[in-house]
mmCIF file as Biopython writes it, N, C-alpha, C and O atoms, coordinates in Angstrom:
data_model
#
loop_
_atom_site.group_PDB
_atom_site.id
_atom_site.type_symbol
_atom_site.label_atom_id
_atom_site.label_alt_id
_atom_site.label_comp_id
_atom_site.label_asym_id
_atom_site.label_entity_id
_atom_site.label_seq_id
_atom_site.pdbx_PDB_ins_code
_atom_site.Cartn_x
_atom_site.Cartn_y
_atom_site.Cartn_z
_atom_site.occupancy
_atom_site.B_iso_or_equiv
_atom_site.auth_seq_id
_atom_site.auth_asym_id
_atom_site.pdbx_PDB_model_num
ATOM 1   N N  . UNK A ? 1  ? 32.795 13.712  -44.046 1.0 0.0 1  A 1 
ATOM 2   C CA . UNK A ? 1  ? 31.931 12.915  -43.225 1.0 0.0 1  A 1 
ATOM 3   C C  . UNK A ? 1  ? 32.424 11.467  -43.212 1.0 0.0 1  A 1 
ATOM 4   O O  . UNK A ? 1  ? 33.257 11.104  -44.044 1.0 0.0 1  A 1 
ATOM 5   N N  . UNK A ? 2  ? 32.023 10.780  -42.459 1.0 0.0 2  A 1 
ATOM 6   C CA . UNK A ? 2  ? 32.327 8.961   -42.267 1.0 0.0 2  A 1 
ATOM 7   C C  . UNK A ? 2  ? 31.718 8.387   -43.359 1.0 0.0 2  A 1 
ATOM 8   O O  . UNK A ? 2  ? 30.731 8.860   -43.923 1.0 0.0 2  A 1 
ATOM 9   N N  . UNK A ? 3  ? 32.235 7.473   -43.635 1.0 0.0 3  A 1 
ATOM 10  C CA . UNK A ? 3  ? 31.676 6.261   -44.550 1.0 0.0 3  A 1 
ATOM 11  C C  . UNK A ? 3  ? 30.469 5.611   -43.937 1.0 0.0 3  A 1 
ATOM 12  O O  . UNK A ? 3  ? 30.168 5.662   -42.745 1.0 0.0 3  A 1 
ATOM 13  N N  . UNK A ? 4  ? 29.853 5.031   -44.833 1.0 0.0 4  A 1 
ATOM 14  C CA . UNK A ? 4  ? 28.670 4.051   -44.571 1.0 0.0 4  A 1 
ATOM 15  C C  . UNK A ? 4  ? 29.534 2.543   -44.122 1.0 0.0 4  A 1 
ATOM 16  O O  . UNK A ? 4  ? 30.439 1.843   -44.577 1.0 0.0 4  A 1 
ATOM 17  N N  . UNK A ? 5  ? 29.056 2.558   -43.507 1.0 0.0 5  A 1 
ATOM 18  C CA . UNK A ? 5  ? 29.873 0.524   -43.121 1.0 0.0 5  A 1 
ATOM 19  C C  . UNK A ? 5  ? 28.333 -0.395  -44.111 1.0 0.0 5  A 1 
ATOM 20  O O  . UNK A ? 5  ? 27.173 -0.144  -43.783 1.0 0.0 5  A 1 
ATOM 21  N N  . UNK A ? 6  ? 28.527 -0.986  -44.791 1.0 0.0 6  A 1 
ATOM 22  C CA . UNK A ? 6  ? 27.870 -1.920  -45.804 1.0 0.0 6  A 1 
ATOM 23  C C  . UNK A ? 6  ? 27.294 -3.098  -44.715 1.0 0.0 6  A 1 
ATOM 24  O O  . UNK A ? 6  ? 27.968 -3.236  -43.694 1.0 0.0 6  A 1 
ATOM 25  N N  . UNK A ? 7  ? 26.307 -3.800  -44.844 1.0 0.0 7  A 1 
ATOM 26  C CA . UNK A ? 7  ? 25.775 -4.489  -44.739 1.0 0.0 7  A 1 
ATOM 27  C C  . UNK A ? 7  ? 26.984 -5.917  -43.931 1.0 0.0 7  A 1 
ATOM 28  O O  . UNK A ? 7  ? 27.063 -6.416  -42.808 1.0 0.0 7  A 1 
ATOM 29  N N  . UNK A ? 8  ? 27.469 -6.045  -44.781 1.0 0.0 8  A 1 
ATOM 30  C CA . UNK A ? 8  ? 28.036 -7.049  -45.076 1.0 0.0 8  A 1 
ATOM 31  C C  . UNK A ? 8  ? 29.512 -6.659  -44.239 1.0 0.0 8  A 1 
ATOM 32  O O  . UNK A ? 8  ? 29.869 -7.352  -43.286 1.0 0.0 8  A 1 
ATOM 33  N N  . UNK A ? 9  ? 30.217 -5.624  -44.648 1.0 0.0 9  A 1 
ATOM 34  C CA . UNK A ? 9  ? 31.291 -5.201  -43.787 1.0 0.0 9  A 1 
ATOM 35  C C  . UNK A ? 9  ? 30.744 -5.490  -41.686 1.0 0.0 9  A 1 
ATOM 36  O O  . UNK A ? 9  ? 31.510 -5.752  -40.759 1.0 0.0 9  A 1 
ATOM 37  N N  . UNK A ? 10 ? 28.972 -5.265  -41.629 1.0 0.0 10 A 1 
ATOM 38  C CA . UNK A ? 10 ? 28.976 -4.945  -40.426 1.0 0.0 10 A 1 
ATOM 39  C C  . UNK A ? 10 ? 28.976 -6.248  -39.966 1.0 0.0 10 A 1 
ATOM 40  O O  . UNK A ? 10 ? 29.478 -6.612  -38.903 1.0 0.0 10 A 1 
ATOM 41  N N  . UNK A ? 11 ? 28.378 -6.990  -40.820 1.0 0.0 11 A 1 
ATOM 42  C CA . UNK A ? 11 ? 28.123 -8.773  -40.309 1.0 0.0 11 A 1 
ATOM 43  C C  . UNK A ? 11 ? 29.765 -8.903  -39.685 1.0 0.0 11 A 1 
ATOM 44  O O  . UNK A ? 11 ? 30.157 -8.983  -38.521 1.0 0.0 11 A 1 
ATOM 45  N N  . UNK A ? 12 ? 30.662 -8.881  -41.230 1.0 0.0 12 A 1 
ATOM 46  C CA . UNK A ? 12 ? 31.625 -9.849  -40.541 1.0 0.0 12 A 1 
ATOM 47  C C  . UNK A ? 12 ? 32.728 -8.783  -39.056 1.0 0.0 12 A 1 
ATOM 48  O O  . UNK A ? 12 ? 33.628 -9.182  -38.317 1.0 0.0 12 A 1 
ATOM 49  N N  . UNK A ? 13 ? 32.104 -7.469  -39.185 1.0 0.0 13 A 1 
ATOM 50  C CA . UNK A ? 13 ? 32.980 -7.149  -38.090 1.0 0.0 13 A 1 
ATOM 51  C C  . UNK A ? 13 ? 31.885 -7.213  -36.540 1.0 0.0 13 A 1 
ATOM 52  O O  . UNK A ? 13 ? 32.085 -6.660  -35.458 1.0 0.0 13 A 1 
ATOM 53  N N  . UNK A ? 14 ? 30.652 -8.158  -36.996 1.0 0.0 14 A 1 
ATOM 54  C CA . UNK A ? 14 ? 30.062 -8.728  -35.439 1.0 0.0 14 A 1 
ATOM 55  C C  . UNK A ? 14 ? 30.475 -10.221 -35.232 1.0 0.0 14 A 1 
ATOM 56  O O  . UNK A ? 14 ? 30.394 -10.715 -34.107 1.0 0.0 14 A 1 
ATOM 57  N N  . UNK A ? 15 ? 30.899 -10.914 -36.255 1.0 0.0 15 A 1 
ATOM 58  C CA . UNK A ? 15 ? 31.329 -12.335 -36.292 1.0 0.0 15 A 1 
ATOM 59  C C  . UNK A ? 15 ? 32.485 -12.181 -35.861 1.0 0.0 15 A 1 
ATOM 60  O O  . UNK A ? 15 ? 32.929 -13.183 -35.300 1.0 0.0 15 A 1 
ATOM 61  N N  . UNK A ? 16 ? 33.394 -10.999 -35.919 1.0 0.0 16 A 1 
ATOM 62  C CA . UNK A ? 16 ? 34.961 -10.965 -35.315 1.0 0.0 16 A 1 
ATOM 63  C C  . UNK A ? 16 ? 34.910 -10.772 -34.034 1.0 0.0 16 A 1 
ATOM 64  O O  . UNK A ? 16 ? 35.716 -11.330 -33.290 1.0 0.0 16 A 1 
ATOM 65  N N  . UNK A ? 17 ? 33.879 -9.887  -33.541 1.0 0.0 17 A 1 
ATOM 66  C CA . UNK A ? 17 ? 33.899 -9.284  -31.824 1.0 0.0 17 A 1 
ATOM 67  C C  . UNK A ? 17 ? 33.193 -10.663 -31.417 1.0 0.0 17 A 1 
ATOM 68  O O  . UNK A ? 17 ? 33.197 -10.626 -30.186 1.0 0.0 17 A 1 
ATOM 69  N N  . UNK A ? 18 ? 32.800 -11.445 -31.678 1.0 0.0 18 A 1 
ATOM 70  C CA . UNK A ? 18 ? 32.085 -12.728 -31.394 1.0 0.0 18 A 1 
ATOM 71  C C  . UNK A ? 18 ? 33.133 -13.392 -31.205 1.0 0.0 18 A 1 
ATOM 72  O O  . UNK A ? 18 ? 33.589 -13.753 -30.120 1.0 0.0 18 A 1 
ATOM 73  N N  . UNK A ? 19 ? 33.597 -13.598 -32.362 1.0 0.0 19 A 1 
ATOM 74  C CA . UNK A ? 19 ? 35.035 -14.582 -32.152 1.0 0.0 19 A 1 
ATOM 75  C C  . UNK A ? 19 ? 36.334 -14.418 -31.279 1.0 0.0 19 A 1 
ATOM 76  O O  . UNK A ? 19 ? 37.046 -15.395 -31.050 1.0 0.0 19 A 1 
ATOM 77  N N  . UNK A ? 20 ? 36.633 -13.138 -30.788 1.0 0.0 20 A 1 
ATOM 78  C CA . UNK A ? 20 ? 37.128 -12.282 -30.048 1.0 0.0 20 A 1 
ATOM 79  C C  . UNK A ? 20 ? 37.018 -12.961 -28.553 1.0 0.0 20 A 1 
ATOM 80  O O  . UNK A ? 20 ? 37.679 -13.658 -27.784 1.0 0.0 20 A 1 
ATOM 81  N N  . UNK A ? 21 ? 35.771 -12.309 -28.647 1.0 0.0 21 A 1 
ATOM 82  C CA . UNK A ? 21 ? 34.819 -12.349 -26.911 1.0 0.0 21 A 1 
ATOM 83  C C  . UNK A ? 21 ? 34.380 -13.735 -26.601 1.0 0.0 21 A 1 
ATOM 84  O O  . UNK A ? 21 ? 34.703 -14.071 -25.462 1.0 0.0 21 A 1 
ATOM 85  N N  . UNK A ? 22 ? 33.772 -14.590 -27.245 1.0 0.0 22 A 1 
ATOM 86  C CA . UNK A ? 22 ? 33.129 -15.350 -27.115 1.0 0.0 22 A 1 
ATOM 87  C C  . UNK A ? 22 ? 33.978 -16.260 -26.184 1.0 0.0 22 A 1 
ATOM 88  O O  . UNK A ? 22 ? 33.412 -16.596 -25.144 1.0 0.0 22 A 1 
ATOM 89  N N  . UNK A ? 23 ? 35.094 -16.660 -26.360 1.0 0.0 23 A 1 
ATOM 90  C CA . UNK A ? 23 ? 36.156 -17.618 -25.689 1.0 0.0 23 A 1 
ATOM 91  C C  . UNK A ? 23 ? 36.498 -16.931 -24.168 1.0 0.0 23 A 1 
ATOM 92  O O  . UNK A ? 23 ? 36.558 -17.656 -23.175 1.0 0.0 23 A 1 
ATOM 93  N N  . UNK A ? 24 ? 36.690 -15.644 -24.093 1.0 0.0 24 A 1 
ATOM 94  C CA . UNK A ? 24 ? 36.416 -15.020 -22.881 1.0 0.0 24 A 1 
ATOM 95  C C  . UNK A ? 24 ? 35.708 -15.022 -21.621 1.0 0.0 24 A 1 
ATOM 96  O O  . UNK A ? 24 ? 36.079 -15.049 -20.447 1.0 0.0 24 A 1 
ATOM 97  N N  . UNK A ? 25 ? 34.042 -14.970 -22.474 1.0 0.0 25 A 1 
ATOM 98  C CA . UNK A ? 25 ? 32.813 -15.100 -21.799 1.0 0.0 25 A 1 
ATOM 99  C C  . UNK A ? 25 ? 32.672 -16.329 -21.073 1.0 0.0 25 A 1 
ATOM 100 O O  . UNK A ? 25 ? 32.326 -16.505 -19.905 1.0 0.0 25 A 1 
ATOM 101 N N  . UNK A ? 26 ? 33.164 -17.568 -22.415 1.0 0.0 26 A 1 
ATOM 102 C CA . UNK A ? 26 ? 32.874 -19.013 -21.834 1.0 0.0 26 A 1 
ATOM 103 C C  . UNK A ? 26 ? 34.067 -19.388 -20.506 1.0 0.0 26 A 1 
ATOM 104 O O  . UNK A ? 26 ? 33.801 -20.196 -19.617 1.0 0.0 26 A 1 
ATOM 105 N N  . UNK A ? 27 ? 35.395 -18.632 -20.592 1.0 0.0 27 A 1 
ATOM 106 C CA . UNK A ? 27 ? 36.368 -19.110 -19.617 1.0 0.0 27 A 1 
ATOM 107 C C  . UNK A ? 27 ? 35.710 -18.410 -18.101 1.0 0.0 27 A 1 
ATOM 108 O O  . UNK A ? 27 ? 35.713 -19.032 -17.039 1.0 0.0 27 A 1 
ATOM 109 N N  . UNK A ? 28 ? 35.078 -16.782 -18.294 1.0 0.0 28 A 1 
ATOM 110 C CA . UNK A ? 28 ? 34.587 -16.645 -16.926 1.0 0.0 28 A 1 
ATOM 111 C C  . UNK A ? 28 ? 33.531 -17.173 -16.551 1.0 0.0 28 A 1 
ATOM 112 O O  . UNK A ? 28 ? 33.533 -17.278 -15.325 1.0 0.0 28 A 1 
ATOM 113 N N  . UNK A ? 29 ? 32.385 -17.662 -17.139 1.0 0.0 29 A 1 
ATOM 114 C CA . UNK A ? 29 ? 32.010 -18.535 -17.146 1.0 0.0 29 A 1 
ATOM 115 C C  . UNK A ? 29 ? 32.354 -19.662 -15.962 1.0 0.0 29 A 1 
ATOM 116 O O  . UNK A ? 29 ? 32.180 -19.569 -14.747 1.0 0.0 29 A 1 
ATOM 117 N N  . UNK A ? 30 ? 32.962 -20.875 -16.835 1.0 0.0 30 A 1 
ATOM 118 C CA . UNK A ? 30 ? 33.609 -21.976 -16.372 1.0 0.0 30 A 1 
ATOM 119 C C  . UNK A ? 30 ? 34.243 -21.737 -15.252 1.0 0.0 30 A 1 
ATOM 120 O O  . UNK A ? 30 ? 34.024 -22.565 -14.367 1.0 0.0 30 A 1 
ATOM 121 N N  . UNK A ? 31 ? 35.139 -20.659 -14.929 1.0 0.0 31 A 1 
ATOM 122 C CA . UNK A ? 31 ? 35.984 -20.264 -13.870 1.0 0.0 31 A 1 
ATOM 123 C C  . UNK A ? 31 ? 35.022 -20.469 -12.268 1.0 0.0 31 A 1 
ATOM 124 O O  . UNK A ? 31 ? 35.515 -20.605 -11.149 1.0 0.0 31 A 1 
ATOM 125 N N  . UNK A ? 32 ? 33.514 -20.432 -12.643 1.0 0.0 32 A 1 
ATOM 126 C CA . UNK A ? 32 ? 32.747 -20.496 -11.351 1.0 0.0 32 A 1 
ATOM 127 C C  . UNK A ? 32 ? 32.138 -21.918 -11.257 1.0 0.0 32 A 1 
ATOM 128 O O  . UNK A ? 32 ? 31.131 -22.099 -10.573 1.0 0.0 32 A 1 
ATOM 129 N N  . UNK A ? 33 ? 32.801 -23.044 -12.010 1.0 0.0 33 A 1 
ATOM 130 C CA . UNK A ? 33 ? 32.234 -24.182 -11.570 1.0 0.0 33 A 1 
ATOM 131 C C  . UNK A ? 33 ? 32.713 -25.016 -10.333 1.0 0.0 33 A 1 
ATOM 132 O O  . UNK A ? 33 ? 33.678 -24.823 -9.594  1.0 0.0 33 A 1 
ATOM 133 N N  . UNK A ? 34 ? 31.876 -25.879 -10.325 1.0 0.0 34 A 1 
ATOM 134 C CA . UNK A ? 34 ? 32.296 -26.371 -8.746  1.0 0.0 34 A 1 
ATOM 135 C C  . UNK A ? 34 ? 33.186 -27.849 -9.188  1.0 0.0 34 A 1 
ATOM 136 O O  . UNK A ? 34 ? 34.112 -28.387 -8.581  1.0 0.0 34 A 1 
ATOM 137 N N  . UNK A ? 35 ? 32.657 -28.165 -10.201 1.0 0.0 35 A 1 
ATOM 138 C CA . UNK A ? 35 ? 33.643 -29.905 -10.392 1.0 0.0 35 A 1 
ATOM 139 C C  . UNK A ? 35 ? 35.295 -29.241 -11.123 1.0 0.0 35 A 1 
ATOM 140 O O  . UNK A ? 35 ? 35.882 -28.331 -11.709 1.0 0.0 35 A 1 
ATOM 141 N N  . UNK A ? 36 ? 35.345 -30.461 -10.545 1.0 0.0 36 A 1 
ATOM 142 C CA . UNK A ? 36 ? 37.321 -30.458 -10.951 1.0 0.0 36 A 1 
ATOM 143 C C  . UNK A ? 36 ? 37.447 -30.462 -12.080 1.0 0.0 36 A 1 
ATOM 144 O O  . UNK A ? 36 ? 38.458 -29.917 -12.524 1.0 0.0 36 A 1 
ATOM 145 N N  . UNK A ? 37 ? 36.388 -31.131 -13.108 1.0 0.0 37 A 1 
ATOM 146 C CA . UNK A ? 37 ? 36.692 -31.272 -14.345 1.0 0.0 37 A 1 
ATOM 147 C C  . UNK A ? 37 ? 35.860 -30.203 -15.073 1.0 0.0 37 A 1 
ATOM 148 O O  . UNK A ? 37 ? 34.753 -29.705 -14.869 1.0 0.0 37 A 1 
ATOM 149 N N  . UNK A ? 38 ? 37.001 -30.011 -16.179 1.0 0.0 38 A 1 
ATOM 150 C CA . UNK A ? 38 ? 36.620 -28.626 -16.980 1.0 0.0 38 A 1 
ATOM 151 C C  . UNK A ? 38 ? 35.091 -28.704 -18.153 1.0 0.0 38 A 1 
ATOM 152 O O  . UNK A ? 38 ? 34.514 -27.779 -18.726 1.0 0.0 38 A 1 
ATOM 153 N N  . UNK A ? 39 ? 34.886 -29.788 -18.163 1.0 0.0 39 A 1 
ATOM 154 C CA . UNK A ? 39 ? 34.006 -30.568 -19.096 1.0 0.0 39 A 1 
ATOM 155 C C  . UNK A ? 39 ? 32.658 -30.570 -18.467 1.0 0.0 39 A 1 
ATOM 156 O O  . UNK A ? 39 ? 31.597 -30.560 -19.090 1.0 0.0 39 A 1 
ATOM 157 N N  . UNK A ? 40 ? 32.769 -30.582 -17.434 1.0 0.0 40 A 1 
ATOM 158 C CA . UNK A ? 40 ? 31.450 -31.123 -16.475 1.0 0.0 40 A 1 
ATOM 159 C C  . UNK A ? 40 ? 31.047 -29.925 -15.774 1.0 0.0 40 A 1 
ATOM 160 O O  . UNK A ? 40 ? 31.906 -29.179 -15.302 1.0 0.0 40 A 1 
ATOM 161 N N  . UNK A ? 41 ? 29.136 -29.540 -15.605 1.0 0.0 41 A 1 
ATOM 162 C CA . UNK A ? 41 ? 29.106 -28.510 -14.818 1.0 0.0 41 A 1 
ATOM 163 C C  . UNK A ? 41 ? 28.943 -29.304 -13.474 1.0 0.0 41 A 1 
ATOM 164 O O  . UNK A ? 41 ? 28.274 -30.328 -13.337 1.0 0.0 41 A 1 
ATOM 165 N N  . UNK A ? 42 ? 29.486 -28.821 -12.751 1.0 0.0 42 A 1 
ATOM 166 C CA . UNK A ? 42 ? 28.902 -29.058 -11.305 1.0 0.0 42 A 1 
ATOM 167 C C  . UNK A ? 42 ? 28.347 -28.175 -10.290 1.0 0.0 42 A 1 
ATOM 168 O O  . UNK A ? 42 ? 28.404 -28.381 -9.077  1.0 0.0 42 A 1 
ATOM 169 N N  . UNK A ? 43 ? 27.758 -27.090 -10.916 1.0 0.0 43 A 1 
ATOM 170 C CA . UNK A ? 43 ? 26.959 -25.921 -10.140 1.0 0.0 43 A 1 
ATOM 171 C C  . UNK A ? 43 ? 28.069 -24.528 -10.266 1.0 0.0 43 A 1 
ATOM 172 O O  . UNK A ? 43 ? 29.267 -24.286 -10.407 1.0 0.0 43 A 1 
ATOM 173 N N  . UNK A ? 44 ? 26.933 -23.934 -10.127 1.0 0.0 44 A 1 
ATOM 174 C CA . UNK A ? 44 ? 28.180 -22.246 -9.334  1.0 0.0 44 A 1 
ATOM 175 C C  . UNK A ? 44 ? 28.740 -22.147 -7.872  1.0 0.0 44 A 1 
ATOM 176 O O  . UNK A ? 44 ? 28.184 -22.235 -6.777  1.0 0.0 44 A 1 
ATOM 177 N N  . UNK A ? 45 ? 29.662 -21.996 -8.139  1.0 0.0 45 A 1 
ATOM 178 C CA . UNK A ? 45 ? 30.230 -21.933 -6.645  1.0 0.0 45 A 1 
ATOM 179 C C  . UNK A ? 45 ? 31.068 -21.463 -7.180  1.0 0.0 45 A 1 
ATOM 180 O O  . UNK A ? 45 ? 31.228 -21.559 -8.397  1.0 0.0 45 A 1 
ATOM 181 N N  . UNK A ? 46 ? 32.483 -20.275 -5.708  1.0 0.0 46 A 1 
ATOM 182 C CA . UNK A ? 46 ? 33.254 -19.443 -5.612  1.0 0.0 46 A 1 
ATOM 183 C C  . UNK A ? 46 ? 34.307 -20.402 -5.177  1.0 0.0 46 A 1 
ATOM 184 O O  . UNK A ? 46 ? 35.208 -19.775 -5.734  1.0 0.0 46 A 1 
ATOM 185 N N  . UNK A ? 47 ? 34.871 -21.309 -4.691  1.0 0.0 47 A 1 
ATOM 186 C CA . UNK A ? 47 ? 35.352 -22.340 -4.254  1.0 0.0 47 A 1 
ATOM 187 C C  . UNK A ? 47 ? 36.871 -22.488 -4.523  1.0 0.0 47 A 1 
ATOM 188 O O  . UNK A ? 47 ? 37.840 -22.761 -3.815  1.0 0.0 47 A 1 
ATOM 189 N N  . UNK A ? 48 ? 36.661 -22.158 -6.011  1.0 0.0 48 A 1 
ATOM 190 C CA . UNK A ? 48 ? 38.171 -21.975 -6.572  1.0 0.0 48 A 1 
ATOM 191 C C  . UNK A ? 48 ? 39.026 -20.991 -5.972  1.0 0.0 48 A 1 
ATOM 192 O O  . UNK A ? 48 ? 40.087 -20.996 -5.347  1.0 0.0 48 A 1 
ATOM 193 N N  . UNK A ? 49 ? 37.879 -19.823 -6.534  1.0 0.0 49 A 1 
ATOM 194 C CA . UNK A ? 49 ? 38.427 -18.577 -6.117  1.0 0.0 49 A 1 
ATOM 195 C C  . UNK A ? 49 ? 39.132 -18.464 -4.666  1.0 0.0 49 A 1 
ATOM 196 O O  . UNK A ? 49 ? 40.222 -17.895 -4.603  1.0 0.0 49 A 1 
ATOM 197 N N  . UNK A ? 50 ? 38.607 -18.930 -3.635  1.0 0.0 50 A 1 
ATOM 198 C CA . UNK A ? 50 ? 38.810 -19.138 -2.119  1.0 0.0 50 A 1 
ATOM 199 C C  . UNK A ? 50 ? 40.266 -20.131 -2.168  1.0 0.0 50 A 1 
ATOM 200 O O  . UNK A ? 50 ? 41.198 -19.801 -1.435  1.0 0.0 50 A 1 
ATOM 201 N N  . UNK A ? 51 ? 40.388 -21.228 -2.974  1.0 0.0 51 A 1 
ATOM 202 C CA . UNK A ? 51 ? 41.436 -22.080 -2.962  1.0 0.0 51 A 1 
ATOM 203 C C  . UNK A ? 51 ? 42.444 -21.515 -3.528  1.0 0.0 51 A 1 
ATOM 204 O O  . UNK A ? 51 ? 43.532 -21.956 -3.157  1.0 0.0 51 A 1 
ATOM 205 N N  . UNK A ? 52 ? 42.472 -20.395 -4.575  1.0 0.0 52 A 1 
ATOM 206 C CA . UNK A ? 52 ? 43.078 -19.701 -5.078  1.0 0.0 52 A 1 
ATOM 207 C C  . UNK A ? 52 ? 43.938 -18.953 -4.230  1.0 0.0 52 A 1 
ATOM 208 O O  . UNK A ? 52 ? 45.148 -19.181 -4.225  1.0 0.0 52 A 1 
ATOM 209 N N  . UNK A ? 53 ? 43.573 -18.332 -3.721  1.0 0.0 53 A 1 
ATOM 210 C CA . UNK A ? 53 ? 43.629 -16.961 -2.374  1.0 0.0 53 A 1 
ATOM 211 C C  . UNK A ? 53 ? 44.213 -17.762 -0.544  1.0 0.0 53 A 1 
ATOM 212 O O  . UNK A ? 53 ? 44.348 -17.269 0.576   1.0 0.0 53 A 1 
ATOM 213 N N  . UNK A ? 54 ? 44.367 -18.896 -1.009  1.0 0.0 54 A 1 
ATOM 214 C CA . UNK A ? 54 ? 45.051 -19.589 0.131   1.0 0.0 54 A 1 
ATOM 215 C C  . UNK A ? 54 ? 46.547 -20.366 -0.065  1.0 0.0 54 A 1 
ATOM 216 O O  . UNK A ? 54 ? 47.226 -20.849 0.841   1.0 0.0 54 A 1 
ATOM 217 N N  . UNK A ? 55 ? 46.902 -20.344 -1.703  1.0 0.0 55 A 1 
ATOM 218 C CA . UNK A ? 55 ? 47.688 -21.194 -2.476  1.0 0.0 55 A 1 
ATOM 219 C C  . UNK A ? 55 ? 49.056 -20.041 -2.420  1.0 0.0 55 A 1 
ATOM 220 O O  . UNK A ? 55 ? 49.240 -19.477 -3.498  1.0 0.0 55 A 1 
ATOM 221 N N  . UNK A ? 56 ? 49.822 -19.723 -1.519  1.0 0.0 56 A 1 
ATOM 222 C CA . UNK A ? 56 ? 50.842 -19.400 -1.831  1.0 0.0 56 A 1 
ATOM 223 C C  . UNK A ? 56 ? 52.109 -18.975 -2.556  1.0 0.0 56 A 1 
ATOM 224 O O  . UNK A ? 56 ? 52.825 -17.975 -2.504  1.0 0.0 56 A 1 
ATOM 225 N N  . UNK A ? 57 ? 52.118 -19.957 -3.159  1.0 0.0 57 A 1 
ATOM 226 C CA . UNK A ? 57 ? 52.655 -19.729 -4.476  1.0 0.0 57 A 1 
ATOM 227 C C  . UNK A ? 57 ? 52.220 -18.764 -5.640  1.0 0.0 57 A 1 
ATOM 228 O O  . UNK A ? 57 ? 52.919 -17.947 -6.240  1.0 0.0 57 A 1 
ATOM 229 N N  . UNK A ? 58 ? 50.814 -19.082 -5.816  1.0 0.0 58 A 1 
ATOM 230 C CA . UNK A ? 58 ? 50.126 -18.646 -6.854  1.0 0.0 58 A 1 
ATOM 231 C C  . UNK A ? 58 ? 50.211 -16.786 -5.929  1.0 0.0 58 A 1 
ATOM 232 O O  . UNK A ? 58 ? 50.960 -15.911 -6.363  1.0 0.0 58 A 1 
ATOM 233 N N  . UNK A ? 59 ? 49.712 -16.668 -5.253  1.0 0.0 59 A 1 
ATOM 234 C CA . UNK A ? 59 ? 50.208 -15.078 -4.338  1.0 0.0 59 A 1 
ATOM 235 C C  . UNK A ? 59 ? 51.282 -14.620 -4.735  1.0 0.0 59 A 1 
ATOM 236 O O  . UNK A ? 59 ? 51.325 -13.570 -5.376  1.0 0.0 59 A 1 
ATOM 237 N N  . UNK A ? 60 ? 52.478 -15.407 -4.391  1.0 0.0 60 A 1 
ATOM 238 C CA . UNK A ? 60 ? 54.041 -15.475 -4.740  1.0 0.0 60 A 1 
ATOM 239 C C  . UNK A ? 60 ? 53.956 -15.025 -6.069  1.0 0.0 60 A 1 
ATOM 240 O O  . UNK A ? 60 ? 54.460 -13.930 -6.318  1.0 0.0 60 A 1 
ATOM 241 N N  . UNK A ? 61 ? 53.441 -15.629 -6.924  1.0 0.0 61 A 1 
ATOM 242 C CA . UNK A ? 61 ? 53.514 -15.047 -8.579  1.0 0.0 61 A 1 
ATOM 243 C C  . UNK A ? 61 ? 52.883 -14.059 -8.921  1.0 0.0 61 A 1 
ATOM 244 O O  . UNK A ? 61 ? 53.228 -13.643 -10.027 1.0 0.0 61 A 1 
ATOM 245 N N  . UNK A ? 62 ? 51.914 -13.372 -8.324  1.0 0.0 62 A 1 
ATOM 246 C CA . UNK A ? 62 ? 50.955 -12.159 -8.240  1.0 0.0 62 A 1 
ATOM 247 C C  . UNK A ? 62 ? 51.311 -11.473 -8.200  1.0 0.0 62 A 1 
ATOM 248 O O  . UNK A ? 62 ? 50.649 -10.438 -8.129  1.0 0.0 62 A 1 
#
């Protein structure tokens, strides 16, 4: 049969999927802001995404 995962084994393997994910969550996140600067919210908006998808280059590297 499987082992018991301990108390303590389960903490730190939810503090790892945290630490993991967490930087993830916050970049898609951020990815939908509307200001130029990465620091600042300036609402949700798709904006990038659209500037993205017109940028040539960046296609070119796709």
């Amino acid at each position: 049969m499987g082992k018991k995962v301990s108390s303590f084994g389960r903490t730190f393997l939810t503090l790892g999927f945290i630490f993991l994910y967490l930087p993830i969550l916050i970049l898609i996140i951020f990815s939908f802001n509307e200001s130029k600067l990465v620091t600042v919210w300036g609402g949700f908006s798709t904006k990038w995404y659209g500037e993205l998808l017109h940028d040539k280059q960046m296609l070119g590297a796709a």
